[in-house]
N, C-alpha and C positions, 0 to 999 in steps of 0.2 A: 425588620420587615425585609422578608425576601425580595431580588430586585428578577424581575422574570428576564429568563435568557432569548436573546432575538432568535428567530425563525433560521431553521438554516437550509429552508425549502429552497430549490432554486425555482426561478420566474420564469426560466423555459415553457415553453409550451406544448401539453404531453402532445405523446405518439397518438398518432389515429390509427384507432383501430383497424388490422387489417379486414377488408371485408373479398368479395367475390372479386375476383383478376377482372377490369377492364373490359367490357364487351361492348361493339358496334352497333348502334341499336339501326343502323344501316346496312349491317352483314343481310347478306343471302340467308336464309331460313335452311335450313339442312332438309330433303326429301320428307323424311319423317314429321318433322313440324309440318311441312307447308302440307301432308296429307292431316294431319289434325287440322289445322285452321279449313280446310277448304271441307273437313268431315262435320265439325262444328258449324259453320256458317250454313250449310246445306239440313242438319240438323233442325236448327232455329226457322229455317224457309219451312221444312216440314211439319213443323209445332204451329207454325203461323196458319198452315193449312188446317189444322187439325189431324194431321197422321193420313189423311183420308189415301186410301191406296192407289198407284197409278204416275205418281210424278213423283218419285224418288229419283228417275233420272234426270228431268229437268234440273230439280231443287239441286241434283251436284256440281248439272252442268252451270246455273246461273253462280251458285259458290264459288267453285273456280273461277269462273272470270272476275265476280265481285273482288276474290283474294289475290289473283294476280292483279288486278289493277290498280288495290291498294300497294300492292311490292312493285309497281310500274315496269309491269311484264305483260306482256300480248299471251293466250292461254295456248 
């Protein structure tokens, strides 16, 4: 009877995989972001209305502040 040979794995512990470099989830929003977040927030204000025409500009002006207040910025 064959005698089986021990393992010659080592017991290190693998590498982690590399994934996306590190990011702040406290950074500054780059111009472009923070016009999506404040384009989408104003979006959803206008869907709540029903589309109904006339406060598109409220609905961006209320966005914006909603978004800056979440990033704890005066608009």
């Amino acid at each position: 009877m064959a005698t089986r040979k021990p393992s010659t794995k080592s017991s290190s512990p693998r590498k982690a995989k590399s994934g996306p470099p590190f990011t702040d989830s406290h950074a500054e929003p780059s111009p472009e972001e923070l016009w999506k977040q404040i384009a989408e927030a104003a979006y959803y204000k206008a869907k709540a209305r029903h589309f109904a025409p006339g406060g598109e500009v409220q609905d961006w002006i209320e966005a914006e502040a909603e978004v800056m207040h979440r990033l704890g910025r005066s608009p």
